[in-house]
MARTORSE-340025 format. One line per field, with one value per residue (C-alpha): y, z, x; residue number from 0; residue in one letter. Coordinates in nm, 4 decimals, padded with zeros to 6 digits. Example, Ala and Ser with C-alpha at 12.3 -4.5 7.8 and 13.67 -1.06 7.14 Angstrom:
2
y = c(-00.4500,-00.1060) .
z = c(00.7800,00.7140) .
x = c(01.2300,01.3670) .
i = c(0,1) .
aa = c(A,S) .
***
This chain:
125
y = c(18.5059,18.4309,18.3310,18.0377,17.9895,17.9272,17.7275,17.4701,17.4356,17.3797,17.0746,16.9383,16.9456,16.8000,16.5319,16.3750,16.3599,16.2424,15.9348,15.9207,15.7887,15.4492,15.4176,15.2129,15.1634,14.8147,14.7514,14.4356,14.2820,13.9477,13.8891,13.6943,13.4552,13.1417,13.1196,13.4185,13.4684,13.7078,13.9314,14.2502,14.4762,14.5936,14.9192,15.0324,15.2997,15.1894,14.8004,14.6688,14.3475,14.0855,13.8496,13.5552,13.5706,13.2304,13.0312,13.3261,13.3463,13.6376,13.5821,13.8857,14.1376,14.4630,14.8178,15.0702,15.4443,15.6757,15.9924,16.2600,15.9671,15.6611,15.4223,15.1870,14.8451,14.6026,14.2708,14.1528,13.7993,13.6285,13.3422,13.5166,13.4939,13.8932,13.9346,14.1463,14.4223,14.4402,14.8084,14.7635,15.1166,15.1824,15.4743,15.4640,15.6601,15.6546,15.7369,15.7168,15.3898,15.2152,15.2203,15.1530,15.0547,15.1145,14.9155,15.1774,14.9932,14.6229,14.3573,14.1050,13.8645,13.7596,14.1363,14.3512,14.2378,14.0400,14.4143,14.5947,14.7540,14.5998,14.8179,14.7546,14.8550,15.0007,14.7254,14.9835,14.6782) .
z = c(12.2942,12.2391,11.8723,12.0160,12.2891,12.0174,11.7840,12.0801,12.1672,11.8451,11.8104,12.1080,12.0431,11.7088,11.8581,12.1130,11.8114,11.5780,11.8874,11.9390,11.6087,11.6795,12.0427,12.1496,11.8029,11.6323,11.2796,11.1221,10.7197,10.6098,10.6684,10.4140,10.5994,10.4444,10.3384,10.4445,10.7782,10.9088,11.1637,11.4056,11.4992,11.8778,11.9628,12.3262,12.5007,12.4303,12.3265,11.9896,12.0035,11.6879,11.6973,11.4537,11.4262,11.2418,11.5732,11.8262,11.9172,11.9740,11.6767,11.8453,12.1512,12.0872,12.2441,11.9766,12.0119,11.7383,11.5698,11.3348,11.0402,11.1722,11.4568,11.6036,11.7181,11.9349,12.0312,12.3698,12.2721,12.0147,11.7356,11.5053,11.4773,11.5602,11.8781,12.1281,12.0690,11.6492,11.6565,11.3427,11.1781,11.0128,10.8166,10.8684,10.6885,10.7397,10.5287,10.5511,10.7376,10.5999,10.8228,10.5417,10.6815,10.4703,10.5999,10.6229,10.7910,10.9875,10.9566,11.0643,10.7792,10.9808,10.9753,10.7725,10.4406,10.5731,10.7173,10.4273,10.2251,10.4810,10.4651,10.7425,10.7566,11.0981,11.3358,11.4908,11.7217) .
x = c(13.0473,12.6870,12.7982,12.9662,12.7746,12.4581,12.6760,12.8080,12.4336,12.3144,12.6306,12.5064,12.0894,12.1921,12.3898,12.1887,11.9111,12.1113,12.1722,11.8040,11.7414,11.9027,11.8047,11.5444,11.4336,11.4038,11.4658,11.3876,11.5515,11.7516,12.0939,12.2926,12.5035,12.5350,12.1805,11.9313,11.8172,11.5411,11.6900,11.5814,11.8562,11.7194,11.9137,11.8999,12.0453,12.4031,12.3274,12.2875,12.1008,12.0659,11.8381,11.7566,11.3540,11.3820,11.5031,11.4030,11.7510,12.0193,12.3019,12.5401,12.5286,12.7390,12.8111,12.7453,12.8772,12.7048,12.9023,12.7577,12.6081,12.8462,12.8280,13.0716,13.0612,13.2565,13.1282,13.0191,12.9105,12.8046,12.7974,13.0419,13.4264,13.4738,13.7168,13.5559,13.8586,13.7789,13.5748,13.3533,13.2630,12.9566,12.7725,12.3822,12.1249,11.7568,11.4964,11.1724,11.1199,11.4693,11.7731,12.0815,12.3464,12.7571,13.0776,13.3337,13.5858,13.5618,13.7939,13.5990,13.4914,13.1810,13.0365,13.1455,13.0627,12.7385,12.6362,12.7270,12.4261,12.1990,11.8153,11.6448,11.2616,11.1464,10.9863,10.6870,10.5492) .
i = c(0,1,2,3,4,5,6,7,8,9,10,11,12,13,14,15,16,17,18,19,20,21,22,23,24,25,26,27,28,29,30,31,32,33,34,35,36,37,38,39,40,41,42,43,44,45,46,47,48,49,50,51,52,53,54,55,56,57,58,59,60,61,62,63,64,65,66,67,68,69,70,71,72,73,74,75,76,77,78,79,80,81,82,83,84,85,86,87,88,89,90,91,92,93,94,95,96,97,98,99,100,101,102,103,104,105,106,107,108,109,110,111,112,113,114,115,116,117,118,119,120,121,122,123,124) .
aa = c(X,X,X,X,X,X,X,X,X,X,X,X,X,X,X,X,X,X,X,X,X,X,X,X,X,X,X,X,X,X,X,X,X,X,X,X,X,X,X,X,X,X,X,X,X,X,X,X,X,X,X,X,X,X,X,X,X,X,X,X,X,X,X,X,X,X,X,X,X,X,X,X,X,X,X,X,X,X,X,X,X,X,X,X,X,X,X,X,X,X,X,X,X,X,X,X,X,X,X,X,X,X,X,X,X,X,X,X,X,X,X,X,X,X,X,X,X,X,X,X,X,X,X,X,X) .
***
């Protein structure tokens, strides 16, 4: 019993830091769509915020979910052609200061292969 007992509490400490990685952390890199643009990827608790830092505008809003080394998106608004229903998943690694970011499965042609092998340095303003 305490065998479990230590092993579900270990899962779950690991999980929630696992989370706390991406959450409320910035990460700034270029995006190639079209031509490339400078962008900061603004995580929040459950958010995942875009922004252009060329025109000091938001390119997409999403609700991310993170699991183990992959997160999730879906859109809630934005400039791309991604329905808000097209889940777009992701495996992340971070090392050092560089947040890398692997398409693993997204259909939509707007993010998926724009966001694949994206490295992202950490934004510590």
């Amino acid at each position: 019993m305490k065998k479990s007992f230590f092993c579900f509490l270990l899962v779950t400490l690991m999980s929630g830091s696992i989370k706390a990685q991406l959450a409320n952390s910035k990460w700034k890199g270029i995006l190639e769509i079209g031509s490339p643009v400078n962008v900061s990827f603004e995580f929040g608790k459950d958010t995942l915020a875009v922004m252009n830092l060329d025109q000091n505008s938001v390119l997409e809003t999403m609700i991310y979910k993170v699991t183990n080394s992959t997160f999730t998106i879906v859109k809630i608004a934005g400039e791309s052609d991604c329905e808000s229903s097209t889940i777009g998943k992701y495996k992340y690694e971070i090392k050092e200061n560089t947040l890398i970011l692997t398409t693993v499965e997204d259909v939509c042609d707007d993010r998926g292969p724009v966001l694949n092998n994206v490295k992202l340095t950490r934004n510590t303003l």
